[in-house]
BABA-27498 format. One line per field, with one value per residue (C-alpha): residue number from 1; residue in three letters; x, y, z. Coordinates in Angstrom, 2 decimals. Example, Ala and Ser with C-alpha at 12.3 -4.5 7.8 and 13.67 -1.06 7.14 Angstrom:
! residues 2
resi <- (1, 2) .
resn <- (ALA, SER) .
c1 <- (12.30, 13.67) .
c2 <- (-4.50, -1.06) .
c3 <- (7.80, 7.14) .
! end
This chain:
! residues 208
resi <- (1, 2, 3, 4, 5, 6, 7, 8, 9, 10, 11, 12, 13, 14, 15, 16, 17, 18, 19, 20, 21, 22, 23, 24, 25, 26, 27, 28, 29, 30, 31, 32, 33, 34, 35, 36, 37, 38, 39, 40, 41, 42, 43, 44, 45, 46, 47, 48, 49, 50, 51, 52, 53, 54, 55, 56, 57, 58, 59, 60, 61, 62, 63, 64, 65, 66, 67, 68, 69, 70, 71, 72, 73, 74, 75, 76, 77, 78, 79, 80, 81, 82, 83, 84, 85, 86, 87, 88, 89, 90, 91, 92, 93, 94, 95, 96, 97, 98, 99, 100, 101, 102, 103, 104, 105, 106, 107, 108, 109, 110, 111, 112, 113, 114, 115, 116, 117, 118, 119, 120, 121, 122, 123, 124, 125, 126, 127, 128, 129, 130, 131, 132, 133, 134, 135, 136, 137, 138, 139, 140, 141, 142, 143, 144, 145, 146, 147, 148, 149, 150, 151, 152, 153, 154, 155, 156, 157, 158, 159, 160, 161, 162, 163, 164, 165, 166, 167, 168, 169, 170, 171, 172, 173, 174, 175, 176, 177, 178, 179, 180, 181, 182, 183, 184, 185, 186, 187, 188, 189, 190, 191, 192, 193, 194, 195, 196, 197, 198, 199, 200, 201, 202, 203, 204, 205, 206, 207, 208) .
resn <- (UNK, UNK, UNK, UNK, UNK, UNK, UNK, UNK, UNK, UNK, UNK, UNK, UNK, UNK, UNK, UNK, UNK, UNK, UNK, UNK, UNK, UNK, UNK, UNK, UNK, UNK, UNK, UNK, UNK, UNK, UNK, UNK, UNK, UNK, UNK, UNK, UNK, UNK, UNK, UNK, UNK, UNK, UNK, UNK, UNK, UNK, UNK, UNK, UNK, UNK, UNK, UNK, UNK, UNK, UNK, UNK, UNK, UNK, UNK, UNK, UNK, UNK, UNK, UNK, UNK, UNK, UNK, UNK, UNK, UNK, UNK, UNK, UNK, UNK, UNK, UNK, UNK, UNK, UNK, UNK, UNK, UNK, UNK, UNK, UNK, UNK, UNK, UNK, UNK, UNK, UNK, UNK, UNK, UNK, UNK, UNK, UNK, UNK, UNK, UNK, UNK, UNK, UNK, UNK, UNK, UNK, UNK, UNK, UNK, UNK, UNK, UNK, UNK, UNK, UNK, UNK, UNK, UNK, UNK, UNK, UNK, UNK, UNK, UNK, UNK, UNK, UNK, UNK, UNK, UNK, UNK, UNK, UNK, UNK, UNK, UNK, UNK, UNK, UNK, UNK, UNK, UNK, UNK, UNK, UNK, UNK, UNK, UNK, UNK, UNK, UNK, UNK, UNK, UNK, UNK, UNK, UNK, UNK, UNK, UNK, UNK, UNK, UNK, UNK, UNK, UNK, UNK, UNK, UNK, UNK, UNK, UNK, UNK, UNK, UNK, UNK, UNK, UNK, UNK, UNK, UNK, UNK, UNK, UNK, UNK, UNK, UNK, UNK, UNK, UNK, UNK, UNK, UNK, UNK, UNK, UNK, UNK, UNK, UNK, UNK, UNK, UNK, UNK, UNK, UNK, UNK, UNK, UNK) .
c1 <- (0.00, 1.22, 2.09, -0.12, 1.10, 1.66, -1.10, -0.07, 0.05, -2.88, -5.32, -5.03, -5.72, -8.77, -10.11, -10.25, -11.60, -14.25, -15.12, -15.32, -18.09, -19.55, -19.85, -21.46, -23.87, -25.30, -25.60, -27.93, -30.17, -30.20, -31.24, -34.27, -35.54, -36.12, -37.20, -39.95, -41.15, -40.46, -43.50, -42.23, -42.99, -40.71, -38.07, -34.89, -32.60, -29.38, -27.37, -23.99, -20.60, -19.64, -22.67, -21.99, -24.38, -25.73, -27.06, -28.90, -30.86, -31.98, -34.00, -37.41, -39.43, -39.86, -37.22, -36.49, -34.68, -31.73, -31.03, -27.05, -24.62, -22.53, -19.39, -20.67, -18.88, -20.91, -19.13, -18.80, -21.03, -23.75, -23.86, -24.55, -26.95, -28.91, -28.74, -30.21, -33.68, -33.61, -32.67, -31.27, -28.76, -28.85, -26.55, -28.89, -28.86, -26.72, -26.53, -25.84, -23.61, -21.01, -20.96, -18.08, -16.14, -14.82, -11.36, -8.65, -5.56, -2.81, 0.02, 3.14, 4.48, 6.89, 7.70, 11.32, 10.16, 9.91, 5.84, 6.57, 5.73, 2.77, 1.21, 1.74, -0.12, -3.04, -2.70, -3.37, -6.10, -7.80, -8.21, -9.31, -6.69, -3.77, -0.78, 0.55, 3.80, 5.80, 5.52, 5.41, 2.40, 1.04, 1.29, -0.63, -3.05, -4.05, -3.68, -5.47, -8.07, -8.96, -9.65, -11.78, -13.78, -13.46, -13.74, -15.54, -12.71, -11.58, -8.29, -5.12, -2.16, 0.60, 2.49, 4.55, 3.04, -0.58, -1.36, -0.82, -1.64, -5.69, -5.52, -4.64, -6.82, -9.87, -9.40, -10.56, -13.87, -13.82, -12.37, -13.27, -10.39, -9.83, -6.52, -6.25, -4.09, -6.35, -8.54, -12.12, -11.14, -10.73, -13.56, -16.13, -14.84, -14.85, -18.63, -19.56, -17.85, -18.53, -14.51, -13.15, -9.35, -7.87, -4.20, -1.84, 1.07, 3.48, 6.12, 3.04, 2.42, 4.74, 5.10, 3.60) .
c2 <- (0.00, 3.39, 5.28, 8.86, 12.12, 13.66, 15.51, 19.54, 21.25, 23.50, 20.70, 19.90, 23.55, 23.55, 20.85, 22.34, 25.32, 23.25, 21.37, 24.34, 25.87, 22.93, 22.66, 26.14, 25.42, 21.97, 23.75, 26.62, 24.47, 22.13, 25.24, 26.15, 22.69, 21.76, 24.99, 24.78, 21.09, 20.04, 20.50, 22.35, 18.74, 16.87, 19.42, 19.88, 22.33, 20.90, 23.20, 20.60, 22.27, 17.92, 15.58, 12.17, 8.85, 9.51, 13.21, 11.46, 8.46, 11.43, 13.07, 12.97, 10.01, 11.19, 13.60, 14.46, 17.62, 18.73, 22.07, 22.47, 25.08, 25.88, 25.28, 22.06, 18.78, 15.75, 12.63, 9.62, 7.54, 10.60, 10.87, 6.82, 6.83, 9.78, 8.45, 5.05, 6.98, 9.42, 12.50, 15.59, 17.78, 21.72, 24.70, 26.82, 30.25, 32.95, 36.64, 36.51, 39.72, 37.69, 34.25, 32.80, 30.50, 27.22, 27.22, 25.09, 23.93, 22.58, 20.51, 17.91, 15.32, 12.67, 14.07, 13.85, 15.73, 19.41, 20.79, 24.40, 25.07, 22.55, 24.34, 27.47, 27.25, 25.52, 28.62, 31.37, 29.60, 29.51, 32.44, 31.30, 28.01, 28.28, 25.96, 24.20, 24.14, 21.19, 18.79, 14.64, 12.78, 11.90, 15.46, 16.41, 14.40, 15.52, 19.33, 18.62, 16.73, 19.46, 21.80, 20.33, 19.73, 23.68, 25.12, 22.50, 23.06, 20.66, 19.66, 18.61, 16.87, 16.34, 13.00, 10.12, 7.70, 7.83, 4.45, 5.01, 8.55, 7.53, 4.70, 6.76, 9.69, 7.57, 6.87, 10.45, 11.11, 14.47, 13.60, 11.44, 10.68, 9.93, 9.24, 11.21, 11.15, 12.01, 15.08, 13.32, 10.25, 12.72, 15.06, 11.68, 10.23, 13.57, 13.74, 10.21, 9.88, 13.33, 13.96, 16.74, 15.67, 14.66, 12.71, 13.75, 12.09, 15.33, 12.45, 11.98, 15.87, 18.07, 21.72, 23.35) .
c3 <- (0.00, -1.02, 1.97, 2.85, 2.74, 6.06, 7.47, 7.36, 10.60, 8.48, 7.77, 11.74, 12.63, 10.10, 11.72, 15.09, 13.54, 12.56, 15.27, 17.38, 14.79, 14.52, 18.51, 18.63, 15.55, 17.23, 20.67, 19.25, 16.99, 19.76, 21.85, 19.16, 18.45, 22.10, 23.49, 20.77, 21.13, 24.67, 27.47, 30.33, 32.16, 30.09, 30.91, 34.33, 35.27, 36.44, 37.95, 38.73, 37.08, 36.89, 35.25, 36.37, 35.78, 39.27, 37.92, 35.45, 37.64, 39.83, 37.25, 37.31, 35.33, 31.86, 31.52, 28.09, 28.16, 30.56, 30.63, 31.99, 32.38, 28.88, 31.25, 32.82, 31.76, 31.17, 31.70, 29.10, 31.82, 32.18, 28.63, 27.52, 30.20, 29.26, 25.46, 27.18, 28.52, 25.81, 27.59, 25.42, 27.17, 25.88, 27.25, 29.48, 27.57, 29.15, 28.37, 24.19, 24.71, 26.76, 24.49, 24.12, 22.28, 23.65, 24.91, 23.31, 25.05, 23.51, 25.11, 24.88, 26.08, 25.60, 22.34, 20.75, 17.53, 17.71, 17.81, 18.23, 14.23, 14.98, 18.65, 16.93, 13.35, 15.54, 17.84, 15.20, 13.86, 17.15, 19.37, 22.12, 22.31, 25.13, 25.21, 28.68, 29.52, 28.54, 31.13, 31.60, 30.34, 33.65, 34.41, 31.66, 31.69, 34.70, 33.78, 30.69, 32.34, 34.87, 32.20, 30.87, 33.83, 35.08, 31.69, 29.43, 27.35, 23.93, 24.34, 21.61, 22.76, 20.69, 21.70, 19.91, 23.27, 21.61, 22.19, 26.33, 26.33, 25.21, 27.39, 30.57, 29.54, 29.12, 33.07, 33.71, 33.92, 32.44, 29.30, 26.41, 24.58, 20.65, 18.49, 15.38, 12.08, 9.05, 9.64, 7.90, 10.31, 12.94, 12.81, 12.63, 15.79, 17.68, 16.36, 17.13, 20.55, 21.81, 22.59, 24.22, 23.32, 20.16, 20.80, 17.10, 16.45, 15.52, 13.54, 11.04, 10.10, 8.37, 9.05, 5.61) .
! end
């Protein structure tokens, strides 16, 4: 088999440009759909900044519709088990003036392969992204795990250990982990497994 071209550091940062609009577009037709075909009885306000499984069995029989905080996180467990009873969870609207767009943090570990040309195409392309200091990868793991439970924030770690680093951040309950080399591949798993961090490979991009 013929061997693929590496990915650009470009295409990556056009995906996450993507996935960050397509995160906002889902949120507000979610938002308009429900708000015009759910009965106020079908409907719960939960007001927890962490949505585990437990959140979910405490709802009231024939809840349909949870309305949450834009910054709360919904665990992998919380979310299977509201998919189970058929529960939709929507982003309680805040003041519109003051939206915001989801931030992205970047970070390394165990890489010998130099991502500064990598962290920083992905950077201009995103405003709101921030990148962590270098660190190990238990380290940050953990960093990268608690922002996404305080912020609901997407995360991108750049790592030549991918096959470890998903494993050990799929023990977090915050984060929902996903490997990535081809951007298509990429943008369908983040869609169909509701991830919040995307683990690259820099050795397969190049730096166009």
């Amino acid at each position: 088999m013929p061997n693929q071209p590496p990915v650009s550091s470009n295409d990556i940062a056009r995906l996450v440009t993507e996935v960050l609009r397509r995160i906002h577009a889902e949120t507000d037709s979610s938002q308009t759909q429900s708000a015009r075909l759910t009965p106020p009885e079908a409907a719960a306000t939960v007001s927890d900044r962490v949505i585990a499984a437990e959140t979910i069995i405490k709802l009231a029989p024939g809840t349909k519709v949870a309305y949450v905080d834009r910054k709360a996180v919904i665990t992998p467990s919380a979310r299977d088990l509201a998919r189970d009873r058929g529960i939709e969870f929507i982003a309680a609207k805040t003041d519109t003036t003051q939206k915001s767009d989801p931030q992205l943090f970047i970070a390394q570990a165990e890489c010998a392969t130099d991502v500064s040309a990598i962290a920083a195409t992905i950077r201009r392309a995103v405003s709101t992204s921030q990148q962590l200091p270098s660190a190990g990868l238990a380290t940050t793991l953990k960093s990268l795990a608690e922002h996404a439970s305080r912020d609901a924030a997407r995360c991108i770690l750049l790592t030549e250990n991918t096959a470890v680093a998903c494993i050990a951040a799929n023990r977090f309950p915050p984060i929902r982990a996903v490997l990535g080399s081809d951007p298509p591949a990429v943008a369908d798993a983040i869609t169909r497994c509701a991830a919040n961090l995307v683990i690259l490979d820099p050795r397969q991009f190049s730096t166009a």
